[in-house]
C-alpha positions in Angstrom: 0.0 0.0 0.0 1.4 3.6 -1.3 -0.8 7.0 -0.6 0.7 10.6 -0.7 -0.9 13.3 0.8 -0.1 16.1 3.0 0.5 16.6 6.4 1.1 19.2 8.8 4.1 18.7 10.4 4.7 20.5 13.5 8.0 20.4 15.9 8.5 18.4 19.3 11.5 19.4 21.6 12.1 16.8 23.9 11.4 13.3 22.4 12.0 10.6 20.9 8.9 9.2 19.4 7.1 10.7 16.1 3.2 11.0 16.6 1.4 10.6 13.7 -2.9 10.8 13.6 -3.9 7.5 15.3 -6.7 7.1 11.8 -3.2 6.5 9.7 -1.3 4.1 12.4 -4.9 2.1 11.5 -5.0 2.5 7.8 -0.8 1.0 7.7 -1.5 -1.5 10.3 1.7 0.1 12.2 1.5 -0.7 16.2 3.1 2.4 18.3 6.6 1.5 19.7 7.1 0.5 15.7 10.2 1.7 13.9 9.5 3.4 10.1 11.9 5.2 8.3 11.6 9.0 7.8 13.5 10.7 4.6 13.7 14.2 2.9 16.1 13.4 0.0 19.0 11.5 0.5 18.4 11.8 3.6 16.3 9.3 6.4 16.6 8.0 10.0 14.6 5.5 12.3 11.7 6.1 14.4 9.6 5.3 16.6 6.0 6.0 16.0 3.0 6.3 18.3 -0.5 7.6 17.5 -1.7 10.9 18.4 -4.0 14.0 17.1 -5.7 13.8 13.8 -4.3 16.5 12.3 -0.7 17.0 12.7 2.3 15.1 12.6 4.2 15.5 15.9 8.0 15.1 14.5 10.9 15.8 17.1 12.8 18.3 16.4 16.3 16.6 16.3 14.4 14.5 13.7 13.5 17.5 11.4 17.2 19.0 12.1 19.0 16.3 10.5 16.2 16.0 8.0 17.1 19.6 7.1 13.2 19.9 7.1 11.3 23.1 8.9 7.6 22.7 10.7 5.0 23.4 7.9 2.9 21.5 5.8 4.5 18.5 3.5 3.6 16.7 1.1 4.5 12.8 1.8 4.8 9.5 0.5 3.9 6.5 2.6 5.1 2.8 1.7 3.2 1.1 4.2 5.2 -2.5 3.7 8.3 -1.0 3.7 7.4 1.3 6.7 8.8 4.1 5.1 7.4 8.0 5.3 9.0 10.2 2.5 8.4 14.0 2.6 8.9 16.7 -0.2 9.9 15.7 -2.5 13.2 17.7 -2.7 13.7 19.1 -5.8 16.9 20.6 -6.8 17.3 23.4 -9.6 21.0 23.1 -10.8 21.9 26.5 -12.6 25.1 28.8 -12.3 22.8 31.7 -11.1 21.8 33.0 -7.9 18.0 33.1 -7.5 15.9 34.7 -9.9 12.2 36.1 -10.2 11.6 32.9 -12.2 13.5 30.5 -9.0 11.8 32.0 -6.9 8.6 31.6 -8.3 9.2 28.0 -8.7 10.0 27.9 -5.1 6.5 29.1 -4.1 4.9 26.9 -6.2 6.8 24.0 -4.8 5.4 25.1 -1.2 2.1 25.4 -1.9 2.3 21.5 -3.1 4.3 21.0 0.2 7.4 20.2 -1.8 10.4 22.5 -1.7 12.8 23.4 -4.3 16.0 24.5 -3.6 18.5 26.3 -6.2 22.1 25.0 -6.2 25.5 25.3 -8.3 27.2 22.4 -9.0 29.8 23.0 -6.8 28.1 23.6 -3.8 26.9 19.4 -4.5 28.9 17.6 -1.6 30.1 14.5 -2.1 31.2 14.0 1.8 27.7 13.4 4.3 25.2 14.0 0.5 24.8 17.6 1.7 24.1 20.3 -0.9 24.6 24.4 -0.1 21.8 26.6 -2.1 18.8 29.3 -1.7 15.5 27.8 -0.5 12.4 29.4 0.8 11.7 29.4 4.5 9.3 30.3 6.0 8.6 32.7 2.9 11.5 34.0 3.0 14.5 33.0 0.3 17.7 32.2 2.3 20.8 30.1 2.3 19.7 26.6 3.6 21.6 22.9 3.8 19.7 20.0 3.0 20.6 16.3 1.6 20.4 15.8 -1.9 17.8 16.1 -4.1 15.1 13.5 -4.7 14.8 14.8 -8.4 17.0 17.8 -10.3 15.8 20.4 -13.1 18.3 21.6 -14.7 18.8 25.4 -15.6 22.2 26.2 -16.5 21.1 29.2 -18.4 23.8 28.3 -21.4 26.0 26.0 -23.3 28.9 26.8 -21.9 28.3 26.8 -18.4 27.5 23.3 -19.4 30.4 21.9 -20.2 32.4 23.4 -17.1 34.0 20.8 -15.0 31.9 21.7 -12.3 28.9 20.9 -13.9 29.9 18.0 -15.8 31.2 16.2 -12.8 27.6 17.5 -10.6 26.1 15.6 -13.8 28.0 12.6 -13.4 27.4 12.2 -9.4 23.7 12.8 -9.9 23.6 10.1 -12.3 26.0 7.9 -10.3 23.1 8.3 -7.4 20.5 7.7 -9.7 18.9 10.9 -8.8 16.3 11.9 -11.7 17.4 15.0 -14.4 15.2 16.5 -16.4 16.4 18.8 -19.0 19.8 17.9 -19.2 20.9 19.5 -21.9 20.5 22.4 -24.9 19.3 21.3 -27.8 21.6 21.8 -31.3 19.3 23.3 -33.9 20.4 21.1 -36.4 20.8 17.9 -35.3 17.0 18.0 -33.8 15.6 19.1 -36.8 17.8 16.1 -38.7 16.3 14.0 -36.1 12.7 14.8 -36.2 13.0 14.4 -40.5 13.0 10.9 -39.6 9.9 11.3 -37.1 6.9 10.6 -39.2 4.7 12.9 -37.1 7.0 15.7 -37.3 8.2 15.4 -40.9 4.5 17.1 -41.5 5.5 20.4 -39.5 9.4 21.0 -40.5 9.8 23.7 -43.4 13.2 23.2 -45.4 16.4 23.1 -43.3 20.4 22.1 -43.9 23.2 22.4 -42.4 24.9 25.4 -44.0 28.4 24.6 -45.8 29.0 27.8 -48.0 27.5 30.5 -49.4 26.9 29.1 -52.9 24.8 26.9 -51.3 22.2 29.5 -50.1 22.2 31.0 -53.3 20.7 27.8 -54.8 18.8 27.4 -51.8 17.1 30.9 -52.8 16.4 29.4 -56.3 13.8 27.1 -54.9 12.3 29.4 -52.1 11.9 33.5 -52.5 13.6 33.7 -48.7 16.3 32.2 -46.2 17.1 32.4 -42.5 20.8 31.9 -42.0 20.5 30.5 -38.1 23.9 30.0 -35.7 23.4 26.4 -34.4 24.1 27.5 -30.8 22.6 30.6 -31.0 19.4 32.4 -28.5 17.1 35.2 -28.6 17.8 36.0 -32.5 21.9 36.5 -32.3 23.4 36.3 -35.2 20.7 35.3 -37.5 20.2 36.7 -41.1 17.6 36.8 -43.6 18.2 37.2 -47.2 15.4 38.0 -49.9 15.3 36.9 -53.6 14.1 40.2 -54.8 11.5 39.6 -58.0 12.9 42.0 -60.1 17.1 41.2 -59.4 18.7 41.6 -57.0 19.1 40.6 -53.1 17.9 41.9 -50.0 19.9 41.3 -46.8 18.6 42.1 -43.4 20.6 41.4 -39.7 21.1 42.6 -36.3 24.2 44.0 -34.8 24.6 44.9 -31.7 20.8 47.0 -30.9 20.8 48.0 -34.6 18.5 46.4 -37.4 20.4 46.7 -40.7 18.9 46.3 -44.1 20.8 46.1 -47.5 19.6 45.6 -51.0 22.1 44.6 -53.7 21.7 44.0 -57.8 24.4 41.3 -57.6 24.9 37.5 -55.6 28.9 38.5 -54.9 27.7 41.9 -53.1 25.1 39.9 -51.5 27.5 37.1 -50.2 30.2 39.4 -49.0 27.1 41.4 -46.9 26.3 38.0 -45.7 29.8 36.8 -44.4 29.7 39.9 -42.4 26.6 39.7 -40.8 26.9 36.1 -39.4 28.4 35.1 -35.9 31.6 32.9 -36.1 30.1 29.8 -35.7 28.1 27.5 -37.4 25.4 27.5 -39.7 21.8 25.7 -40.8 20.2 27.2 -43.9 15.8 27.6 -43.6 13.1 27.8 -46.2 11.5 31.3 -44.9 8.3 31.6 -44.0 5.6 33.9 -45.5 3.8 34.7 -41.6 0.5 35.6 -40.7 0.4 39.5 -39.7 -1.2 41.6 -37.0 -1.6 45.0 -37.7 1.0 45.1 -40.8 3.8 43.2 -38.8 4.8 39.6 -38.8 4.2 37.0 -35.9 4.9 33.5 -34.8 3.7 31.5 -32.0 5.6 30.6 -28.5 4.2 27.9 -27.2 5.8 26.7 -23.8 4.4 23.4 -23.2 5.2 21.1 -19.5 4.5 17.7 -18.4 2.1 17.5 -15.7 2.1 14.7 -12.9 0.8 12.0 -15.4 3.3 12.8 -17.5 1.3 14.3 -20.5 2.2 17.3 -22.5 0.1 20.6 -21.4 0.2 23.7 -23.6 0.5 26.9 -21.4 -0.2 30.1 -22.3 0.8 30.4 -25.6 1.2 33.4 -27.2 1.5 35.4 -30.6 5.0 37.3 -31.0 4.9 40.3 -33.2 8.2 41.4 -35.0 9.3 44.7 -34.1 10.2 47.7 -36.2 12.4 46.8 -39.1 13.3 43.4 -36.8 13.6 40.3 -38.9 12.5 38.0 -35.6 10.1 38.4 -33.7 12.4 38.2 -30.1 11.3 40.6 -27.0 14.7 41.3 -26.9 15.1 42.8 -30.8 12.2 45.3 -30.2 9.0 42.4 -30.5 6.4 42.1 -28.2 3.8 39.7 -26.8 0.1 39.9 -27.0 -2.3 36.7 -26.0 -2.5 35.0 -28.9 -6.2 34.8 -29.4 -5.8 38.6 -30.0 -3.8 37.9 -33.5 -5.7 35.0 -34.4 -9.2 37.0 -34.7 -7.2 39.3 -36.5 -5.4 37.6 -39.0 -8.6 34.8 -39.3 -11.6 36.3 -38.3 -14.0 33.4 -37.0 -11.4 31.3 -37.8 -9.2 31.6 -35.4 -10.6 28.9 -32.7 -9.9 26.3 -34.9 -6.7 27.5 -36.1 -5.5 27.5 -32.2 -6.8 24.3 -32.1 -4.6 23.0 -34.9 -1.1 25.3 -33.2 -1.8 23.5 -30.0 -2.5 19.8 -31.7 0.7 20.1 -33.5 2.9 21.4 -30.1 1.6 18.4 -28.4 2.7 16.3 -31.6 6.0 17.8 -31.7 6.6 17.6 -27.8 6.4 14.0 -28.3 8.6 13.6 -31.2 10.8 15.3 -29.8 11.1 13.1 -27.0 11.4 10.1 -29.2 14.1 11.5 -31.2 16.2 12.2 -28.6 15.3 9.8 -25.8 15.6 13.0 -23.1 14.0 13.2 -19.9 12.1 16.0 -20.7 9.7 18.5 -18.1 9.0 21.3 -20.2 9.8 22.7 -23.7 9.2 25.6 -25.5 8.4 25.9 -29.7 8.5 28.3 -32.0 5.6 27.6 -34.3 5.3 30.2 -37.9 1.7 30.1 -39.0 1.2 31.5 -42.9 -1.9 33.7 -43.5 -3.5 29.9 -45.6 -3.0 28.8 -41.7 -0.3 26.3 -42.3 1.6 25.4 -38.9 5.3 25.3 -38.9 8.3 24.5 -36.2 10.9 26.7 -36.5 12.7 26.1 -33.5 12.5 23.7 -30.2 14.1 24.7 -27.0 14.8 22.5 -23.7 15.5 25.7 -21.7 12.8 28.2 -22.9 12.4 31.5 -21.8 9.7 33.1 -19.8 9.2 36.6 -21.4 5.4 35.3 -22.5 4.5 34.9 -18.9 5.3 38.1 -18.2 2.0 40.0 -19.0 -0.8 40.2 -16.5 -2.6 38.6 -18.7 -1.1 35.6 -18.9 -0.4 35.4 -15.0 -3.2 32.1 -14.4 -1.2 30.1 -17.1 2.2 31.9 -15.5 0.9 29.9 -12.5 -0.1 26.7 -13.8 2.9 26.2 -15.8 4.3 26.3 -12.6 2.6 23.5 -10.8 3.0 21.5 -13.7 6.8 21.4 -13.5 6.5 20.5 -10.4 4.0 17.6 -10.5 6.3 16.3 -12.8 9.5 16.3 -10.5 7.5 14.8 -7.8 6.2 12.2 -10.6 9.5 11.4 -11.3 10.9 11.2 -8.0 8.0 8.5 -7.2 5.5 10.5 -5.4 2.1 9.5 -7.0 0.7 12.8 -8.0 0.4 16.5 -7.2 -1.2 17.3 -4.4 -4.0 19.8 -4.6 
C-alpha cells in the first residue's frame, strides 16, 4: 500500500517518538513503539512511532534538524510495507545563477504543493555526508539553507557553456552515479533535432526546409527554390546572429541582420555583393540554412507562436499560455529582446482569421503536443517542459521553427497571462515529484 498526501508537520523538543494521527497508524496497520523510516532526500533516519492528534504530525525536532526539514505542511509518501514515510519531494534546480524572479517563483509553487525546491550550483553538491549548499524558501523567505540531496533535479544552467564546465559536468556525473532523476539535461543543437525529427513521421508534417549550412553558394541555390532564407547560428538564442536574405522579383538581393541594438537592411543587384554582406553579418560559428516563411500579420507586422508546453504529474504534455510574437520595427525575428512584443494569442488569431481563429488555435496546440512527443522520441531526453517556435502563414499552415529545452519566460510576463504563469508552474512541479516516485500533485 502507497498513498501521498499532505501533512502538517509541527516540531516536538524533547522526544523521541514521532506522533502521527492515530486514523493512519490504522490504515498501515503500524502498532506504536514500531520503527519506520523517515526521509527528505537523501536523507532518512529510524523512528519510533506512536498515534496521536488527527491532524498533525508531531515530528521531534532533532528528527527534522537532520532532515534539514522546517515545521509546515509537507507533502509525503507512505510505503506502508516497507514502513517508510517520504516528505517533499526535494527538488533541486541546478543553474550557475543566484535566485531569480523565475527560481523563486518556482519555489512558491513547490510550497504550496508541500514540496520544496531548492537552487544549487554544482559545486556547492557535496560528495562527503550528501549535503548540498543553495537558496530555499523558508518560511517565505528566500535564504541560504543545507539540505541532503535532491530527490529529483531540473536543470537550468542558463547556457552551453556553463555546461560543459567541469563543475557541472562532474555535478552531472554524481547525480547520475546516485540515480537521482534530471530532467532537462541539456540544450538542444538546432540542427541535429531538426535532422532528427525528418525521420519522425509525425514531425516530418510540421518541419519547413532546413540544412546544415556549408557555403554561401549553397544559399544562393537554396534561394532558387524558395523566394527567402534564414541563416540560423546552431548555438545561438534570442535572435543573435541570425540573417535573412530575400530573392528580390525584379534582381537583385535583400539582406537584413542585427548587430549589436541595430537592425540593418541592404539591398544589392548582384549575388557576390550579396555574399560578402552576408559573411559579415553572421556570428563565427556554425550555420543551418531555412526555407523562410511567408507569416500571418497583426496590424502590418509579422508574428509567430511561442508555445511553452510542461509535463504535468501523469506525465502528459500541457500547452501553457501560448502566445502570438509580433516582429518589431524593421526586426527580422520576432524576439522581445530585438524590439517584439507579446500579445495573447487569441488577440492575433481573430485578427489575422476572423472566425477562424478557434480552430486555427486548435490546430497550433495539436501540433505542439505532436511535436513535444517527437521530440522526445528523437532524442530519448527526460524532458519537463519545452518551449516551440511555431510560424503560421496567413492559408494557416503550422510550422516549427525552433524547439528549445530551456525556454524563456518573457510570455509569462503580462498580467494577462499570469493564471497560465501559475499553472505552468505547478505543472513542472507535479512532474519532478512524478519522477521522484510520489504518485501525484497534491491539490
Amino acid at each position: 500500500m502507497g498513498e501521498t498526501n499532505l501533512a502538517r508537520v509541527v516540531s516536538r523538543r524533547a522526544s523521541s517518538t514521532c506522533t502521527l494521527p492515530r486514523s493512519l497508524l490504522e490504515r498501515t496497520g503500524w502498532r506504536t513503539g514500531e520503527i519506520v523510516t523517515f526521509s527528505f532526500g537523501s536523507a532518512s533516519r529510524r523512528m519510533r512511532v506512536q498515534g496521536g492528534e488527527e491532524d498533525v504530525w508531531q515530528l521531534p525536532a532533532s528528527l527534522l534538524r537532520s532532515l534539514g526539514m522546517v515545521p509546515r505542511r509537507w507533502s509525503y509518501h507512505l510505503d506502508t510495507e516497507r514502513r517508510w514515510v517520504r516528505f517533499g519531494p526535494l527538488i533541486g534546480i541546478l543553474t550557475t545563477w543566484q535566485t531569480t524572479p523565475y527560481f523563486r517563483s518556482v519555489m512558491r509553487a513547490a510550497a504550496s504543493r508541500g514540496m520544496m525546491a531548492v537552487v544549487f550550483r554544482p559545486q556547492n553538491l557535496h560528495p562527503g555526508g550528501r549535503q548540498l549548499e543553495g537558496w530555499g524558501l523558508v518560511n517565505g523567505i528566500v535564504r541560504p539553507v543545507r539540505v541532503p540531496w535532491p530527490d529529483v533535479v531540473y536543470n537550468r544552467i542558463p547556457n552551453r557553456g556553463d555546461e560543459l564546465l567541469r563543475s557541472t559536468r562532474v555535478c552531472k556525473r554524481r547525480l547520475e552515479q546516485a540515480r537521482v532523476p534530471v530532467f532537462n539535461r541539456r540544450f538542444f543543437h538546432k540542427w541535429r533535432i531538426h535532422r532528427l525529427l525528418r525521420r519522425d513521421e509525425t514531425a516530418l508534417r510540421y518541419l519547413p526546409e532546413t540544412q546544415p549550412m556549408l557555403n554561401l553558394q549553397q544559399v544562393r541555390h537554396f534561394l532558387n527554390r524558395y523566394p527567402a532564407a534564414y541563416l540560423k547560428p546552431n548555438g545561438g538564442s534570442k535572435g543573435h546572429g541570425i540573417v535573412r536574405v530575400l530573392r528580390l522579383r525584379g534582381q537583385g538581393y535583400q539582406i537584413s541582420f542585427r548587430k549589436g541594438n541595430r537592425n540593418y537592411q541592404h539591398t544589392v543587384g548582384s549575388w557576390p555583393q550579396a555574399a560578402s554582406i552576408i559573411r559579415r553579418a553572421m556570428a563565427p560559428r556554425s550555420y543551418l540554412i531555412q526555407e523562410g516563411i511567408a507569416l500571418a500579420n497583426y496590424r502590418g507586422r509579422p508574428f509567430d507562436v511561442r508555445v511553452t508546453l510542461y509535463k504535468n504529474g501523469q506525465g502528459e504534455w500541457v500547452p501553457c499560455g501560448p502566445a502570438a510574437k509580433i516582429a518589431g520595427y524593421g526586426s527580422i525575428t520576432t524576439h522581445v529582446a530585438n524590439g517584439g512584443r507579446v500579445i495573447p494569442l487569441s488577440r492575433a488569431l481573430r485578427y489575422a482569421f476572423g472566425n477562424q481563429a478557434e480552430e486555427i488555435r486548435t490546430r497550433i496546440e495539436a501540433a505542439a503536443v505532436d511535436l513535444a512527443l517527437a521530440v522526445e522520441r528523437v532524442t530519448s531526453l527526460q524532458l519537463g517542459e519545452i518551449g516551440l517556435d511555431i510560424g503560421l502563414t496567413a492559408q494557416g499552415r503550422v510550422a516549427m521553427f525552433e524547439a528549445n529545452s530551456k525556454p524563456g519566460r518573457a510570455v509569462f510576463a503580462a498580467a494577462w497571462n499570469r493564471q497560465d504563469r501559475w499553472k505552468s508552474l505547478l505543472h513542472l512541479c507535479d512532474y519532478a515529484a512524478s519522477l521522484a516516485g510520489f504518485d501525484r500533485g497534491v491539490s
